[in-house]
C-alpha positions as CSV (number, residue, x, y, z in Angstrom):
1,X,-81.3,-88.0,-0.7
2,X,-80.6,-90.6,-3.2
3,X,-77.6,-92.6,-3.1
4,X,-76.1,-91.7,-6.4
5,X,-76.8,-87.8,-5.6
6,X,-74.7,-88.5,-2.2
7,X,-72.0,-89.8,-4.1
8,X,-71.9,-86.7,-6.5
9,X,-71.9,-84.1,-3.6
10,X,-69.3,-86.2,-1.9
11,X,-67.2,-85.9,-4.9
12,X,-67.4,-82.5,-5.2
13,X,-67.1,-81.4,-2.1
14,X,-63.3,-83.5,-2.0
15,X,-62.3,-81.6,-5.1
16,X,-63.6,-78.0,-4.2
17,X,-61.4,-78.9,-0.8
18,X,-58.9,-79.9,-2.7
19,X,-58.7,-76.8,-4.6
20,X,-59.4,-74.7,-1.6
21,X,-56.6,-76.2,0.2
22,X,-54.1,-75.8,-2.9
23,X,-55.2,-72.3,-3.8
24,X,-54.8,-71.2,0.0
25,X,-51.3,-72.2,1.1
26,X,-49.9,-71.1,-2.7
27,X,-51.5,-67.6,-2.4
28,X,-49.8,-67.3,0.8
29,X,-46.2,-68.6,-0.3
30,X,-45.4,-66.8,-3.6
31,X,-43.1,-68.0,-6.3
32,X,-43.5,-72.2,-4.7
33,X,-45.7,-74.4,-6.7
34,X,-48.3,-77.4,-4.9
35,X,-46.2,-79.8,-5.2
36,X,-43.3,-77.9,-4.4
37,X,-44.6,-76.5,-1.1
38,X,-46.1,-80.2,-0.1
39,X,-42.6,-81.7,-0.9
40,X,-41.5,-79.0,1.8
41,X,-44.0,-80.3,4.0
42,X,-42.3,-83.8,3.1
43,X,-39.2,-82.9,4.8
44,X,-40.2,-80.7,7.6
45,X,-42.8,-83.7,8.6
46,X,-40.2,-86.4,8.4
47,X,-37.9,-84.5,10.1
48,X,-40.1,-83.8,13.1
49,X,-42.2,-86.8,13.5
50,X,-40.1,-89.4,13.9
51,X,-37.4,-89.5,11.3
52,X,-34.1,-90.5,12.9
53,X,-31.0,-88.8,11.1
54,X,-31.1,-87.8,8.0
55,X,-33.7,-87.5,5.2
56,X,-33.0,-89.2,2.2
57,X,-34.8,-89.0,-1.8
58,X,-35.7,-92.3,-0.9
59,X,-37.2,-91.4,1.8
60,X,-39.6,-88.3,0.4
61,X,-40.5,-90.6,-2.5
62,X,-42.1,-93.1,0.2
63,X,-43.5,-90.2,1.8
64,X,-45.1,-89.1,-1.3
65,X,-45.8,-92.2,-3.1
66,X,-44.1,-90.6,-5.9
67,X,-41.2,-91.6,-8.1
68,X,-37.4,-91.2,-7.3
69,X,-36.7,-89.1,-10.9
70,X,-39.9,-86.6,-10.1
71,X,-38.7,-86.1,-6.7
72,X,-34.9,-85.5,-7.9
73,X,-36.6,-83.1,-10.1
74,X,-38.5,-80.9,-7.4
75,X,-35.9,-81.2,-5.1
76,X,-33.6,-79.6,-8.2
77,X,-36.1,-76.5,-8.4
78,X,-36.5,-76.2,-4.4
79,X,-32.6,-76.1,-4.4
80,X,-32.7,-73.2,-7.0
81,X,-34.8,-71.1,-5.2
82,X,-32.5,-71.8,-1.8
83,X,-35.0,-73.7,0.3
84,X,-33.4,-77.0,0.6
85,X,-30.3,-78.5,0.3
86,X,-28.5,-81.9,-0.9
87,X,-25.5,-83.4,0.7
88,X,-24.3,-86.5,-1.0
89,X,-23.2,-89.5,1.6
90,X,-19.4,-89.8,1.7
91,X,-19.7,-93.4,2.0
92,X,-22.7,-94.2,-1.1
93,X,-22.4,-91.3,-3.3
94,X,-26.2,-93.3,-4.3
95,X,-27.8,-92.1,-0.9
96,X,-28.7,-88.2,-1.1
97,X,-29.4,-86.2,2.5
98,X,-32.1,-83.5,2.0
99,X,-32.4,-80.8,4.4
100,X,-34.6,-77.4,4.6
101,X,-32.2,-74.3,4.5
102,X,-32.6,-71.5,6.9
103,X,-34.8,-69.7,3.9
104,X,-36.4,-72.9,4.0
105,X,-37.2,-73.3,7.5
106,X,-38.2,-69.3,7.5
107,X,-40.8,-70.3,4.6
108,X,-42.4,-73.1,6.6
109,X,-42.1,-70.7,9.7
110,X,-44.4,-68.3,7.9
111,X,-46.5,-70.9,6.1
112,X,-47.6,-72.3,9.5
113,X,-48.4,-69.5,10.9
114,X,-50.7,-68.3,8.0
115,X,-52.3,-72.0,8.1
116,X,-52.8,-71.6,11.4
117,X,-54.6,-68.1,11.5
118,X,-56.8,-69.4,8.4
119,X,-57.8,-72.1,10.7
120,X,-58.3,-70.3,13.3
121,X,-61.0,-68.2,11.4
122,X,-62.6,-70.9,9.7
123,X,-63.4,-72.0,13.2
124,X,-64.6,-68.8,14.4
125,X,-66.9,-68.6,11.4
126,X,-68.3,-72.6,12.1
127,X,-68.4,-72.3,15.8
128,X,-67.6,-74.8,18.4
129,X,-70.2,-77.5,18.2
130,X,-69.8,-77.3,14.3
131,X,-66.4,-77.6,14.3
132,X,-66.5,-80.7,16.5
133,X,-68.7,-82.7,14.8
134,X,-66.8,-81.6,11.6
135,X,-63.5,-83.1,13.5
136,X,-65.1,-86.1,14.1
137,X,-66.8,-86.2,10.6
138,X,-63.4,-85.8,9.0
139,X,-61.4,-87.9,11.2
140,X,-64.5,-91.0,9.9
141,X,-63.8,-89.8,6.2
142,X,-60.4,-90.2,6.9
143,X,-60.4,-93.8,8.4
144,X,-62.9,-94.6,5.7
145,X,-60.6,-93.6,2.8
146,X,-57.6,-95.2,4.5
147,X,-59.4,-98.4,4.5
148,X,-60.4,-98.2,0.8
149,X,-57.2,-97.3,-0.2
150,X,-55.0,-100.4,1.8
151,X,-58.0,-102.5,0.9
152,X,-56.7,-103.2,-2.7
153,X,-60.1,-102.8,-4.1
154,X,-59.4,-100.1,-6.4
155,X,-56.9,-100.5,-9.0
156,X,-54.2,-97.6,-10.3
157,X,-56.2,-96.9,-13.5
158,X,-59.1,-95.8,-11.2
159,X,-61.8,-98.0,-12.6
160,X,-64.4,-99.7,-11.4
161,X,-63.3,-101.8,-8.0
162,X,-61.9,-104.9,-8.9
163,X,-63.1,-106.5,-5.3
């Protein structure tokens, strides 16, 4: 296979996973956007790998790479819906706590379980020796991105590599 023709699979394959992945945790967890439901992920992650006390806005936006007013603004629309809540710091009223209320918590609950059973039959359908070498696959693709990405060899605009 030609090199250019590996690059176009590759690229296709990313964004039909992409889509997959969106379309599959949204169908399951009506009424919560993408972004939404990965900012959810944001906090429950934080909050159980590693992040001692509270979480802040600051906080999910390094998480996210995304912007302090865009997070304020999700958080605004979790809060709405009753899945999160914000507790201003007695001391800064700057520094905002975010935290997953119990319908939060109940959501994740139910959206991990789901994952997990759609994993589980993924791997049933790709058996054990295909999912291992896709593990390992994956795990390279990873690494590979991550090194692209801290490299500094692509700029934001996403044009050619400036390296």
């Amino acid at each position: 296979m030609e090199k250019q023709d590996q690059k176009q699979q590759i690229m296709e394959i990313l964004h039909k996973l992409k889509r997959l992945g969106h379309s599959q945790m949204n169908m399951h967890i009506s009424g919560i956007a993408g972004g939404e439901f990965s900012m959810l992920m944001g906090i429950h992650h934080l909050k159980e790998h590693g992040q001692a006390g509270e979480i802040t806005v600051s906080d999910l936006a390094d998480w996210s790479k995304t912007t302090m007013p865009a997070i304020s603004q999700m958080l605004g629309h979790l809060e709405k819906k009753g899945l999160i809540e914000r507790r201003p710091d007695s001391k800064d009223r700057r520094r905002v706590s975010v935290l997953l209320t119990d319908k939060g918590e109940q959501t994740m609950e139910c959206a991990f379980r789901r994952f997990a059973r759609f994993v589980e039959l993924v791997v049933e359908r790709l058996g054990e020796a295909d999912t291992e070498r896709m593990i390992e696959l994956f795990s390279r693709l990873y690494k590979a991105i991550q090194e692209v990405n801290e490299s500094g060899c692509m700029n934001v605009t996403g044009e050619e590599p400036i390296c």
